[in-house]
C-alpha positions as CSV (number, residue, x, y, z in Angstrom):
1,X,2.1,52.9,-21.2
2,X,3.7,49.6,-23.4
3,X,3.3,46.1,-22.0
4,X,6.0,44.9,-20.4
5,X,6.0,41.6,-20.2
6,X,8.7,41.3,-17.0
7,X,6.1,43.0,-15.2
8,X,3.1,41.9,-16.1
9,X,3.7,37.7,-15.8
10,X,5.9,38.4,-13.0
11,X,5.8,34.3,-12.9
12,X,7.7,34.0,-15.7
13,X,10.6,36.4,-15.7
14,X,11.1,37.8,-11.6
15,X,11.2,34.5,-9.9
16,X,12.7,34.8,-6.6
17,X,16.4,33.5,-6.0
18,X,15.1,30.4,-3.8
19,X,13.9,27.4,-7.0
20,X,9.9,27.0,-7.7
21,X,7.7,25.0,-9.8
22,X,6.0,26.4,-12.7
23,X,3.8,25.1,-15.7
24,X,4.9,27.4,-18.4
25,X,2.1,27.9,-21.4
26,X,3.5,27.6,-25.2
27,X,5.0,30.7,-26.5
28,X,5.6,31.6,-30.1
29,X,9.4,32.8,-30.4
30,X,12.3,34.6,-33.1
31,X,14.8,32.0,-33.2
32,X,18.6,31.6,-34.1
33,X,19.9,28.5,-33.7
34,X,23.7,28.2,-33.9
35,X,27.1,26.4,-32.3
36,X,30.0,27.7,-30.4
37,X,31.1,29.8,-27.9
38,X,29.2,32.6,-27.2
39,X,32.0,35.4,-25.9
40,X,33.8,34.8,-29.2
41,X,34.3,38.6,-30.4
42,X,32.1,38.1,-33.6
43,X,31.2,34.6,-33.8
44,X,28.0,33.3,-34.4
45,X,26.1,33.9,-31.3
46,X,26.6,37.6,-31.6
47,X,25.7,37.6,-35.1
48,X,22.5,35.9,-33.8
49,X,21.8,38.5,-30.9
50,X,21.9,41.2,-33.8
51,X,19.1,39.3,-36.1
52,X,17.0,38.5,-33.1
53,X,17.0,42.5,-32.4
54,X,16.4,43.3,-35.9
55,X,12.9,41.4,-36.6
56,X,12.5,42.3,-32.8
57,X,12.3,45.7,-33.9
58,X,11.0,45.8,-37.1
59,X,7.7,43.8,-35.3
60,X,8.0,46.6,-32.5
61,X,7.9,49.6,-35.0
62,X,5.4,47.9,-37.7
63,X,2.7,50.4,-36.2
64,X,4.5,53.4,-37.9
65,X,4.1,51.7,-41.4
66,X,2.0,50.3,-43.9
67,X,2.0,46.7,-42.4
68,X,-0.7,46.7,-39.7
69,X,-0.7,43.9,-37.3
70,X,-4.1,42.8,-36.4
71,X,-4.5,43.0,-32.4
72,X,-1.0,45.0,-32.7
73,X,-0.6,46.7,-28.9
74,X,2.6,48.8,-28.0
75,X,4.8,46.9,-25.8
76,X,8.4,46.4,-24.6
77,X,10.6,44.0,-26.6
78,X,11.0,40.6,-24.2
79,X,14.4,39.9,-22.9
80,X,16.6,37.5,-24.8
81,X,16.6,33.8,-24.0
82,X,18.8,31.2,-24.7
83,X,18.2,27.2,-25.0
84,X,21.7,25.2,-24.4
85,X,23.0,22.2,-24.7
86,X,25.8,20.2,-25.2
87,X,26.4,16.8,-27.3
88,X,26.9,13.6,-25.1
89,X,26.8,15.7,-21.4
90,X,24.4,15.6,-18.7
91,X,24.5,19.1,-17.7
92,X,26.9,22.2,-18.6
93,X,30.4,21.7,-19.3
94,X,32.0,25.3,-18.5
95,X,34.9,24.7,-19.6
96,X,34.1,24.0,-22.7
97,X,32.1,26.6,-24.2
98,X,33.5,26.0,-27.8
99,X,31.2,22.9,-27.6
100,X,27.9,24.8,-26.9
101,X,24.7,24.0,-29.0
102,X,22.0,26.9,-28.7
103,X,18.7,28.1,-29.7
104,X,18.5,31.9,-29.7
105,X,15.3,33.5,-28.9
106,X,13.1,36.7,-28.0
107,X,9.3,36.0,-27.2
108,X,6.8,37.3,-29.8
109,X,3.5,39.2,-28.5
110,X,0.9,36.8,-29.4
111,X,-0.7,38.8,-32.0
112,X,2.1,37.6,-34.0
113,X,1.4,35.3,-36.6
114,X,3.5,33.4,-38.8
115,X,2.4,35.7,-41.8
116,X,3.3,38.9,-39.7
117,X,6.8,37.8,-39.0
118,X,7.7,36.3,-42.8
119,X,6.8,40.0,-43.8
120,X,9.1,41.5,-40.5
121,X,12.0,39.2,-41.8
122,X,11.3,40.4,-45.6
123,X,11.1,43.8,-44.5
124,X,14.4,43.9,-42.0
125,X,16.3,42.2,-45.0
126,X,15.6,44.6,-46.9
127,X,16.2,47.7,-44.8
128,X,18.4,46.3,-42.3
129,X,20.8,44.9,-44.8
130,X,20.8,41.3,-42.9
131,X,20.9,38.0,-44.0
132,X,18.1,36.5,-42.2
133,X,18.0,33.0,-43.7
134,X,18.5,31.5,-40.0
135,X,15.7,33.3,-38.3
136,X,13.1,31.0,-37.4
137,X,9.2,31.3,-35.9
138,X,9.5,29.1,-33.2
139,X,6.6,27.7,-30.9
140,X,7.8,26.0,-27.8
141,X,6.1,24.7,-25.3
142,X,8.1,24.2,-21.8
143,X,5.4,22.7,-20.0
144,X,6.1,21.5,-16.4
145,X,9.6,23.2,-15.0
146,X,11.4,24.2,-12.1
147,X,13.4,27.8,-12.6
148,X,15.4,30.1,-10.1
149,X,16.9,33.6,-10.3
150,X,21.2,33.4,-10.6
151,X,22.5,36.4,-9.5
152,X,26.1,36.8,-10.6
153,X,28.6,35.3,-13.3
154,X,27.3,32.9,-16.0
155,X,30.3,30.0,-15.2
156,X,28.8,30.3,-11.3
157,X,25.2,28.8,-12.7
158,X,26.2,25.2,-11.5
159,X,25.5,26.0,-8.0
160,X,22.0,27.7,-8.7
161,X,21.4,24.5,-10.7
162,X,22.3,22.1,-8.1
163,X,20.3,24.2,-5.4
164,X,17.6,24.0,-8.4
165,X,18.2,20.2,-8.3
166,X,18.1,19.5,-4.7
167,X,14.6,21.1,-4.3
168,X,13.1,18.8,-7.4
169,X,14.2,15.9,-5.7
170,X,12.7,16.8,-2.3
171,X,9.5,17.8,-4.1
172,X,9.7,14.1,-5.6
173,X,9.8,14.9,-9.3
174,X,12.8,14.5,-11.8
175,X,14.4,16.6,-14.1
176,X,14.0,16.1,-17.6
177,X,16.1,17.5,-19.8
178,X,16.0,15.7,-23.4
179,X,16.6,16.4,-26.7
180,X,13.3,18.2,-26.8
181,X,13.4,20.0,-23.5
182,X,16.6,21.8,-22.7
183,X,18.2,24.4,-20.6
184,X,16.9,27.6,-20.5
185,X,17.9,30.8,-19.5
186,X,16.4,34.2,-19.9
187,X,18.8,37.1,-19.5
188,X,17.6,40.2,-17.8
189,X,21.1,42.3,-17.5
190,X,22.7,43.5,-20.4
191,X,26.3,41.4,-20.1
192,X,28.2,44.5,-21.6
193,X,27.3,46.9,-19.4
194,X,26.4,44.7,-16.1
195,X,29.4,43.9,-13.6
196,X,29.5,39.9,-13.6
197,X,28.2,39.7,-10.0
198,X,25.4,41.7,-10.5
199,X,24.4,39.8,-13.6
200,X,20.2,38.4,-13.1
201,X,19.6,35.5,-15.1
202,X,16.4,33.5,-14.7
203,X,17.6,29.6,-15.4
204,X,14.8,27.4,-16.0
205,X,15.2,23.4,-16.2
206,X,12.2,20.8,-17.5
207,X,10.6,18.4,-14.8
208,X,8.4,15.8,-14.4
């Protein structure tokens, strides 16, 4: 049976909906980074979603090739994740999502080097037909954080957040969100085929 990674660091991905405090380990990521509005039919965080998918998969499927990962173990491709933020605001401004900074991502098994996936981007390039130049190996390490399951629409986050909020302060730590440490969400409905109220997205914030 493939590792699934939702099921197996339950810590990290099924948090229940009530907010708790984590210390999340570093994690080597595929990364887009980009700017704008993410619903816009064929901008660039769409364009993003597809490259993500393609190195995603290309990793995924090396074992049927010549390239052999060393460690290589079958497993489910991670959900995609999403750092935001937006110039000059504390917090999310909804209404403007034209202003949105954002860091793309899926998690990489950690038998992924950063030879293996130079030779996954080369190789979807090539047989994918993509322009990868904007894919990235990313290592980020969250550290300290508070997270919280949202159940429903994206624009209703603010209230998860503020419940999110109310709890760090009780606990007596701060949030810390810089330009290092961001907003983070990991998305574990597929948003075109999930009703918006039924829509589970894990939002994670930085503490200290």
């Amino acid at each position: 049976m493939a590792f699934d990674f939702k099921k197996e660091y339950k810590e990290f991905y099924m948090p229940k909906n009530k907010p708790s405090i984590l210390t999340v380990p570093p994690m080597n990521y595929i990364a887009v980074r980009g700017h704008g509005d993410p619903n816009q039919e064929d901008g660039e965080y769409k364009q993003a979603i597809s490259l993500l998918y393609g190195i995603a998969f290309t990793i995924k499927m090396s074992k049927k090739g010549n390239h052999q990962i060393k460690g290589y173990f079958d497993y489910v491709v991670p959900p995609l994740e999403g750092f935001w933020w937006q110039d000059g605001i504390s917090g999310v401004d909804y209404a403007h999502k034209e202003d949105f900074n954002w860091i793309s991502v899926i998690r990489l098994p950690d038998f992924v080097t950063k030879d293996d996936f130079d030779w996954a981007v080369e190789e979807a390039a090539k047989k994918k037909k993509l322009d990868l130049q904007k894919a990235e190996f990313l290592n980020y390490n969250e550290g300290l954080c508070v997270q919280c399951m949202h159940e429903g629409s994206y624009d209703d986050e603010p209230a998860t957040v503020q419940i999110m909020h109310d709890y760090i302060e009780a606990q007596g730590y701060d949030l810390d969100i810089t330009d290092q440490r961001l907003h983070h969400e990991i998305y574990l409905s597929d948003a075109r085929k999930a009703a918006p109220e039924k829509l589970k997205t894990v939002i994670r914030h930085p503490i200290k």
